[in-house]
C-alpha positions as CSV (number, residue, x, y, z in Angstrom):
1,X,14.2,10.6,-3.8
2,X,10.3,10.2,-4.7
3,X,8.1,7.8,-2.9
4,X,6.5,5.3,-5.3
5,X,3.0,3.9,-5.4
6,X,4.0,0.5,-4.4
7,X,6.0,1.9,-1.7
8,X,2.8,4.1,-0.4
9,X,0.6,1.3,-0.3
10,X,1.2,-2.4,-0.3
11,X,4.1,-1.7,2.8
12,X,1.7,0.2,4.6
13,X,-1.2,-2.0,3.8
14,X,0.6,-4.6,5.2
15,X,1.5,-2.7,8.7
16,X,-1.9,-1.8,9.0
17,X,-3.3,-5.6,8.9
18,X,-0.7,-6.6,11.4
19,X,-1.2,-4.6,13.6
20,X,-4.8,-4.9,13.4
21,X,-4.3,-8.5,14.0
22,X,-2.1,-7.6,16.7
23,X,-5.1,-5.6,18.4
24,X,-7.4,-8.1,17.9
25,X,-5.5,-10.7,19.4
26,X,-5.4,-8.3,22.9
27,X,-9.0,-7.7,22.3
28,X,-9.2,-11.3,22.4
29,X,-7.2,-12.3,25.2
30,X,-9.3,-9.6,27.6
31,X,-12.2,-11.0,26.9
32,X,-10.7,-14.9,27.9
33,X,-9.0,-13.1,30.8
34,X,-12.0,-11.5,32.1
35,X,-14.0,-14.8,31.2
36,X,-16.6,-13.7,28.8
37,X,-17.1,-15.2,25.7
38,X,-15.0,-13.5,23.2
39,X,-17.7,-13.5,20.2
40,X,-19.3,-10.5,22.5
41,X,-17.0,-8.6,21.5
42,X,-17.7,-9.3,17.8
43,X,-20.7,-7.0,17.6
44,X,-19.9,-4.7,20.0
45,X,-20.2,-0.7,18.4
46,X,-18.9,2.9,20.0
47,X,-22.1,3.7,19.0
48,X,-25.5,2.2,18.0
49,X,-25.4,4.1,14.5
50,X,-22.1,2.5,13.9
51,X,-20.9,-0.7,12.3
52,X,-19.8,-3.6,14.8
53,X,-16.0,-4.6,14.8
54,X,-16.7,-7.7,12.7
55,X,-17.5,-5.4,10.3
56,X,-14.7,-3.0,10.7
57,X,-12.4,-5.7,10.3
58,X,-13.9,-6.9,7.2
59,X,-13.7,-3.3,5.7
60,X,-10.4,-2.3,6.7
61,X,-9.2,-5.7,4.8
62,X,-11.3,-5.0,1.7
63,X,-9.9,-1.6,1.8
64,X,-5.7,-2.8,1.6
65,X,-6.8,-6.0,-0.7
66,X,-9.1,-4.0,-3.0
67,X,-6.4,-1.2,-3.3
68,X,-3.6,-3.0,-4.4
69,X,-5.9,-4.8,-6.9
70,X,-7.4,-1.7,-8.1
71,X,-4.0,0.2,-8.3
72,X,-2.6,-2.5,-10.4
73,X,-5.2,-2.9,-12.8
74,X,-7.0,-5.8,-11.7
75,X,-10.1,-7.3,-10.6
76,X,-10.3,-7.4,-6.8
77,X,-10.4,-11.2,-4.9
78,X,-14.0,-11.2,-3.1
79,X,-14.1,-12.2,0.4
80,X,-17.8,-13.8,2.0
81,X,-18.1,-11.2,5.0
82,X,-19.2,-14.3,6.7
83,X,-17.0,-14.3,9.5
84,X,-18.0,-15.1,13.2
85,X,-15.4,-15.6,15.3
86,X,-12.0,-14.0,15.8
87,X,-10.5,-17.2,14.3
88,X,-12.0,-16.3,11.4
89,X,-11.2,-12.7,11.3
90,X,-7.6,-13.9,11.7
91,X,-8.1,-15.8,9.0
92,X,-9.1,-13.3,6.9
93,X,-6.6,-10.4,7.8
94,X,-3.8,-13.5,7.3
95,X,-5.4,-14.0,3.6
96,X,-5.7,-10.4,2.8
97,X,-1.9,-10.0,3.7
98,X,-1.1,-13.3,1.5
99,X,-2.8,-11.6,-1.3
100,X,-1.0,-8.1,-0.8
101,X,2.5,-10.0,-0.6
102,X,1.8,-11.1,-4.1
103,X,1.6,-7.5,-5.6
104,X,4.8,-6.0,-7.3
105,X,6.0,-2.5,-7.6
106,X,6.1,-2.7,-11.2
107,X,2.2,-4.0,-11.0
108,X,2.0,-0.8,-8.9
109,X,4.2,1.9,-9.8
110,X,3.4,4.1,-12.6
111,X,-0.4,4.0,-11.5
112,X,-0.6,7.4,-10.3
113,X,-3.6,8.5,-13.4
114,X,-5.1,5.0,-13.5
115,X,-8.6,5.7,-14.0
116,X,-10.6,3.8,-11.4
117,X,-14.3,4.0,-11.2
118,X,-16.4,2.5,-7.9
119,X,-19.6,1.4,-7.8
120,X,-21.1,3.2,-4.3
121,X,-24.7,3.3,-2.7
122,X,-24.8,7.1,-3.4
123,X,-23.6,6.3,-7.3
124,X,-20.3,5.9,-8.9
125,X,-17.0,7.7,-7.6
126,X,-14.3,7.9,-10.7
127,X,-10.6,8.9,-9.3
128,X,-7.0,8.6,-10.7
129,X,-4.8,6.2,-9.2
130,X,-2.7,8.8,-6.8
131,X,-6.1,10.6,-5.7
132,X,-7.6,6.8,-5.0
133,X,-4.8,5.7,-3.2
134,X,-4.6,9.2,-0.9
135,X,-7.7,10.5,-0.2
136,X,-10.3,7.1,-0.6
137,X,-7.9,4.0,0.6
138,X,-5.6,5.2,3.1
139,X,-7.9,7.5,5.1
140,X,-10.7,4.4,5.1
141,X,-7.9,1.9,6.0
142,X,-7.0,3.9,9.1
143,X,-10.9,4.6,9.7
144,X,-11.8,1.4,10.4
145,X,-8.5,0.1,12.2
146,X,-8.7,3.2,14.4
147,X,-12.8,2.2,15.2
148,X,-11.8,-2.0,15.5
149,X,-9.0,-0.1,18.0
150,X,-11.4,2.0,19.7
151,X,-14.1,-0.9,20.2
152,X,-11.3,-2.9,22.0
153,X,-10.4,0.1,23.9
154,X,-13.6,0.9,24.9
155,X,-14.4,-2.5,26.2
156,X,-11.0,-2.8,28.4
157,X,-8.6,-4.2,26.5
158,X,-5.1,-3.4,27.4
159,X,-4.5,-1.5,24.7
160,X,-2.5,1.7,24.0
161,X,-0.7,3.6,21.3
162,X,2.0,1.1,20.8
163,X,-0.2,-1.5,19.9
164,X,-1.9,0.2,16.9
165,X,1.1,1.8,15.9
166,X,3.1,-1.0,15.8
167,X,7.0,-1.7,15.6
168,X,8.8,0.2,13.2
């Protein structure tokens, strides 16, 4: 049996997001446990020279949501990046996962040598759809829910394995 496009990206696009939510939501309650104000979090970084959770939250969403799009041939829904609390990062992951649900595998499938060309700071990136979905999307999901993890970690939260892995 082959795995299909759809089947290596919108289910595990999905995962990804809710766990992510899941973590946040831990992240959250430590900070309301240890009576800080939560938004502290929010820009907190493992490292100056890196980007705040806000921000890895943001990308990791554009990441599954501009995937799918992009694998299926069509232009991606733009989020603000104006979020500021972690209601509204909830909000966002929840609308990012509404907008995956609505991808089909036959939007999907078959899009393994779609040409798809990305506008970057450093210049344009071309890739076919197999090479996009395996070595851009994927790896830069699990980048940034593995950092919005590791800021959470970092800063106390009971947080382990099981909680970014998720339930199978």
């Amino acid at each position: 049996m082959t795995l299909s496009m759809y089947q290596a990206s919108v289910p595990v696009f999905l995962r990804a997001l809710h766990n992510l939510q899941h973590v946040l939501r831990k992240g959250e309650a430590h900070a309301e446990a240890r009576k800080y104000e939560p938004s502290l979090l929010l820009q907190s970084r493992l490292t100056p020279d890196m980007l705040p959770l806000t921000r890895q939250v943001q990308i990791a969403t554009d990441m599954a949501k501009n995937g799918c799009a992009r694998l299926a041939g069509v232009e991606p829904l733009k989020f603000e990046d104006n979020e500021t609390s972690f209601t509204e990062l909830h909000a966002r992951i929840e609308r990012a996962i509404e907008y995956i649900k609505n991808f089909k595998a036959d939007q999907i499938d078959g899009s393994e040598t779609r040409e798809i060309t990305l506008k970057m700071r450093t210049g344009e990136q071309h890739f076919e759809g197999q090479g996009y979905l395996l070595h851009f999307v994927l790896p830069n999901l699990f980048f940034h829910c593995t950092t919005a993890y590791a800021i959470l970690r970092e800063a106390g939260a009971d947080l382990g394995k099981p909680d970014f892995i998720g339930k199978p």
